[in-house]
VOVEXSE-795349 format. One line per 3 residues: their letters; for each residue x, y, z of C-alpha. Coordinates in pm, 1 decimal. Layout:
residues N
a) X:Y:Z; ...
END
This chain:
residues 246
xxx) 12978.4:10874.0:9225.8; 12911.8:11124.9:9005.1; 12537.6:11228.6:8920.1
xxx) 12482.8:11112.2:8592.5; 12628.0:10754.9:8687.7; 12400.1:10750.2:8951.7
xxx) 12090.0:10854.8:8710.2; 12238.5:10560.7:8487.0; 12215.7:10285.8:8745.6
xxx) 11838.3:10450.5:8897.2; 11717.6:10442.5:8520.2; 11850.0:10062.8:8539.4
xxx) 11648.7:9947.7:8843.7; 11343.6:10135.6:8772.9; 11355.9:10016.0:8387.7
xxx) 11381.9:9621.1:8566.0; 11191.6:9695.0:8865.3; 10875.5:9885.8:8708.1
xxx) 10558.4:9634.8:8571.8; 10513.8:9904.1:8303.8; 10803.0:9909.7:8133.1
xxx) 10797.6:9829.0:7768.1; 11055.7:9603.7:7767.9; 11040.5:9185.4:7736.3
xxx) 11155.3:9023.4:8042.3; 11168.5:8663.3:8231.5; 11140.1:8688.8:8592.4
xxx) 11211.1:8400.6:8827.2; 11045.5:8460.6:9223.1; 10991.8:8234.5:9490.9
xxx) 10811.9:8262.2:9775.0; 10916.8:8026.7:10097.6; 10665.7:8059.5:10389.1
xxx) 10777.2:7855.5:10674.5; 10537.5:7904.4:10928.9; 10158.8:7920.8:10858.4
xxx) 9877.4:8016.7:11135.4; 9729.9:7737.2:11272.1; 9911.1:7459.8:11142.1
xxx) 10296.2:7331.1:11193.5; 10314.2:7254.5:10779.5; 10519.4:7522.1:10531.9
xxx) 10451.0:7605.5:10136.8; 10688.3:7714.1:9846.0; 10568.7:7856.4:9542.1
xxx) 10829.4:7941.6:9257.9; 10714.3:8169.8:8987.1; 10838.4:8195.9:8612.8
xxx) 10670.0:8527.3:8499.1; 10798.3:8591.1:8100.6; 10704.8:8981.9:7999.3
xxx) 10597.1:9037.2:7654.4; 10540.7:9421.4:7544.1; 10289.0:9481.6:7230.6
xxx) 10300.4:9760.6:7012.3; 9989.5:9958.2:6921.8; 9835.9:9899.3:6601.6
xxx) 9512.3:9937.1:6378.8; 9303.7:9764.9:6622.1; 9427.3:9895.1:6964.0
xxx) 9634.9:10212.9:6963.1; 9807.5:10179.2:7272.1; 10090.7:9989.4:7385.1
xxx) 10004.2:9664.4:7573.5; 10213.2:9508.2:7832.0; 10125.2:9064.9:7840.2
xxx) 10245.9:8843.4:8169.3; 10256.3:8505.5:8224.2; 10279.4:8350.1:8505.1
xxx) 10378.5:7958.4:8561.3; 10369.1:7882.6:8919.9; 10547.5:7567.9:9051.5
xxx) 10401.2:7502.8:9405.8; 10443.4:7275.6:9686.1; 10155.9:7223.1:9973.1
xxx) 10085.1:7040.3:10265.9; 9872.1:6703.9:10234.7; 9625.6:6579.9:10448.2
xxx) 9851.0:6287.4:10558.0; 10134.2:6530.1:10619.0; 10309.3:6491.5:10348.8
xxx) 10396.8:6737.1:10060.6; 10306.3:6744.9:9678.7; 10471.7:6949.4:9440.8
xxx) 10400.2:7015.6:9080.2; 10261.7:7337.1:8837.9; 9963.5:7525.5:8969.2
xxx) 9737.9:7738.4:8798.2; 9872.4:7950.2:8557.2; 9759.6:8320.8:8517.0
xxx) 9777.7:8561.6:8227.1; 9720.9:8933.6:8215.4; 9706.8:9170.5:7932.4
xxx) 9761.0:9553.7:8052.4; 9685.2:9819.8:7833.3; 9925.9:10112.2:7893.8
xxx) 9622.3:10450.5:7907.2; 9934.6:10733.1:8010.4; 10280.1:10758.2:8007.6
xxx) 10438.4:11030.6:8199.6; 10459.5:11134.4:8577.8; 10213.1:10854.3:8642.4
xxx) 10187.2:10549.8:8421.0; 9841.8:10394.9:8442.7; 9758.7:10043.3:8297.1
xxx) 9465.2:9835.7:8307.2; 9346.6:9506.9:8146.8; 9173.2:9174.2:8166.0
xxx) 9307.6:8882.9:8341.9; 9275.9:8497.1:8343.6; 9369.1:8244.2:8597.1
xxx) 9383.0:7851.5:8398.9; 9307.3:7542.2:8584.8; 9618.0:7380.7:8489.6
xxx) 9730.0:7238.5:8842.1; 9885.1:6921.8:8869.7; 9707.6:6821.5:9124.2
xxx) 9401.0:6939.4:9384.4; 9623.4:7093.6:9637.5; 9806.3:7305.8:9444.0
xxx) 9508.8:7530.2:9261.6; 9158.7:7601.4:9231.1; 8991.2:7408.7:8998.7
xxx) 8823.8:7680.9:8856.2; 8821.7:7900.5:8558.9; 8863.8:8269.7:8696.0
xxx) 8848.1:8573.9:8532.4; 8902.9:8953.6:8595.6; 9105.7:9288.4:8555.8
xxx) 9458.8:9401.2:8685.9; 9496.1:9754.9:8718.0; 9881.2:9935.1:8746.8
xxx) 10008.2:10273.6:8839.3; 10376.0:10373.6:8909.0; 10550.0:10696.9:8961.9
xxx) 10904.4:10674.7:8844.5; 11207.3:10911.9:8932.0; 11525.1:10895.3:8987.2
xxx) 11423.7:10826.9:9325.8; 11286.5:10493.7:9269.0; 10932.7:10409.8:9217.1
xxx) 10582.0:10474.2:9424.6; 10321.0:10236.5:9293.4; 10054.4:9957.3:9300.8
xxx) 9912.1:9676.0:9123.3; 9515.7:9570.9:9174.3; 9401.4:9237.6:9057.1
xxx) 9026.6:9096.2:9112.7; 8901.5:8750.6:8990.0; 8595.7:8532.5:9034.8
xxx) 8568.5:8194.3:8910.3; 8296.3:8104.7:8629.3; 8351.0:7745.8:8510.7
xxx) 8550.6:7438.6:8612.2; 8506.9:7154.8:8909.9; 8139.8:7208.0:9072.2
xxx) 8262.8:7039.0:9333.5; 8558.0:7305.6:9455.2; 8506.7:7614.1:9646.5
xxx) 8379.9:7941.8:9457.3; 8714.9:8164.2:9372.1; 8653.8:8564.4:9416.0
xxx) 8997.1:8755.5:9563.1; 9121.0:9068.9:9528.1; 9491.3:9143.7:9573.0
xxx) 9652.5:9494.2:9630.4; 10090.0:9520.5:9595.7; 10192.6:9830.7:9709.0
xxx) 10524.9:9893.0:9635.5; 10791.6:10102.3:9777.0; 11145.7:10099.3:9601.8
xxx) 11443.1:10348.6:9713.0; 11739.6:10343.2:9462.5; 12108.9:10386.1:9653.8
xxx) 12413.3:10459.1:9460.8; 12538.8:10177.0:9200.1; 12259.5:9962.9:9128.7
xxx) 12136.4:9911.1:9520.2; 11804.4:9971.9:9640.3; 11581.4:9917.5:9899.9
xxx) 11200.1:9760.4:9843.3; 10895.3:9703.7:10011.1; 10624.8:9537.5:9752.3
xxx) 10431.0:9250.8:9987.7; 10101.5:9152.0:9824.9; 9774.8:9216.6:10065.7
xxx) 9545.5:8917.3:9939.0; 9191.0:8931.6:10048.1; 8909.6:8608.9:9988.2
xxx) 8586.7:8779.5:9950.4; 8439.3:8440.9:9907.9; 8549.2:8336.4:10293.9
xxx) 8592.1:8688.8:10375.0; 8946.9:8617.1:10534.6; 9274.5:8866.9:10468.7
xxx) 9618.5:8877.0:10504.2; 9762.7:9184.9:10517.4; 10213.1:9139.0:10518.7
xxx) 10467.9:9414.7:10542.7; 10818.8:9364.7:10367.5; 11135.9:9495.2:10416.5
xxx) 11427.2:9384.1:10165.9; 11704.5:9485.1:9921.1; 11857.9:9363.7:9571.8
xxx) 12114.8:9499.8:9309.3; 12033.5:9570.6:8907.3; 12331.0:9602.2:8700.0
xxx) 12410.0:9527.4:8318.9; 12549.8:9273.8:8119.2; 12598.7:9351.0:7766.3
xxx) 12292.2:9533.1:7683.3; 12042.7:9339.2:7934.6; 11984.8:9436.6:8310.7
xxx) 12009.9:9206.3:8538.8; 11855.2:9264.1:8915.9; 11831.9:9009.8:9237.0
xxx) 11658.2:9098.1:9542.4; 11552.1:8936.2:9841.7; 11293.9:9045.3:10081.9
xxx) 11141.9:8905.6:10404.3; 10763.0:8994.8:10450.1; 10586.7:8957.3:10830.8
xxx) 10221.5:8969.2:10804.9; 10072.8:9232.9:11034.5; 9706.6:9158.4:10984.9
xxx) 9531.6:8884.9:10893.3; 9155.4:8635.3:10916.4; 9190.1:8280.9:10869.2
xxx) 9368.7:7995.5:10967.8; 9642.6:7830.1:10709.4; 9752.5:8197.0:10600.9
xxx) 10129.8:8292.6:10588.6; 10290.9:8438.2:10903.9; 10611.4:8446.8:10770.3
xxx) 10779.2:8437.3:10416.3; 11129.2:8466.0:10248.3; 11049.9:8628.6:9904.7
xxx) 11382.2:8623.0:9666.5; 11411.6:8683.9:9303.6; 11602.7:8742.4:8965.6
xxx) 11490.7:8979.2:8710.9; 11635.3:8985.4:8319.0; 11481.1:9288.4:8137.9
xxx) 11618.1:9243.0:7791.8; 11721.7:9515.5:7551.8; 11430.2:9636.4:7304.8
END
């Protein structure tokens, strides 16, 4: 393969693999987690996450990058059954500071009581900021993504929210399209002070059709660490990626 093919297809799977880029998208992820500590029950959660970049204008005079996402989740009931339906849907709006070796974003974020039912959110109004940075090369990417929330309105009656979350992510681009990725999210409840820390190790494939790029991956992700009980020990994490041409 000659260089500048491979610098084609690298510039592909960064462009659909890297949060900052300024490009609309629709992402579809799911996350299957068969075994949990201390219980024999399992939980799904399938994500629709659409990607909308803003210009800069009069009023803010950088670029700003807006996600969405829809979460449709299933979870273990007390009488061992399973209910699935939408959970709470989040929103962040990232304001893109610098572009160049390292692209740095930050923003506010909002997590929407919309669940369908009690098991599968919070019941709380939660607020908070996401913060990004990513080093792309031809390489692949070296980044992370920081999100904090706390809950200030909704059911008195549930549990306080206040998490942080911290995705590291690793990706290695291979010749035509391929790469290798490591982006498990370490998700930490400062309310209960319990953690789960996973490690993943996975692959996928971004190519184009037409002027679009298209990318699927799949990656299992052990946990390594973790403080609680109900936590994931184990999840299959698979996904498709359309970046659409801008």
């Amino acid at each position: 393969m000659s260089s500048s093919v491979f610098a084609q297809s690298a510039d592909d799977a960064n462009k659909s693999n890297n949060p900052l880029n300024l490009a609309p998208s629709l992402n579809f992820q799911n996350y299957y987690t068969p075994t949990l500590y201390g219980t024999n029950a399992h939980t799904n959660d399938f994500l629709i996450r659409p990607t909308i970049p803003i210009a800069p204008g009069d009023w803010i005079g950088v670029p700003q990058i807006f996600r969405m996402t829809a979460p449709v989740s299933t979870r273990p009931q007390a009488d061992g059954g399973y209910k699935t339906g939408l959970g709470d849907l989040n929103v962040f709006d990232i304001f893109l500071l610098q572009q160049g070796v390292v692209d740095i974003g930050i923003g506010p974020m909002l997590t929407m009581p919309t669940a369908t039912s009690p098991e599968l959110g919070a019941g709380k109004w939660s607020g908070g900021l996401a913060a990004v940075a990513v080093h792309a090369s031809k390489e692949g990417l070296l980044g992370g993504l920081v999100q904090w929330q706390h809950s200030f309105a909704g059911q008195s009656a549930r549990d306080t929210v206040h998490t942080a979350t911290f995705q590291p992510f690793i990706i290695r681009n291979l010749p035509q399209g391929w790469y290798v990725r490591s982006t498990a999210t370490w998700t930490f409840d400062l309310q209960k002070n319990n953690y789960t820390i996973p490690v993943g190790l996975g692959g996928g494939k971004a190519w184009r059709v037409g002027k679009n790029i298209f990318n699927v991956f799949v990656e299992p992700q052990w946990t390594v660490a973790h403080k609680g009980e109900g936590l994931p020990q184990f999840t299959a994490f698979a996904g498709l990626n359309i970046t659409f041409a801008h």
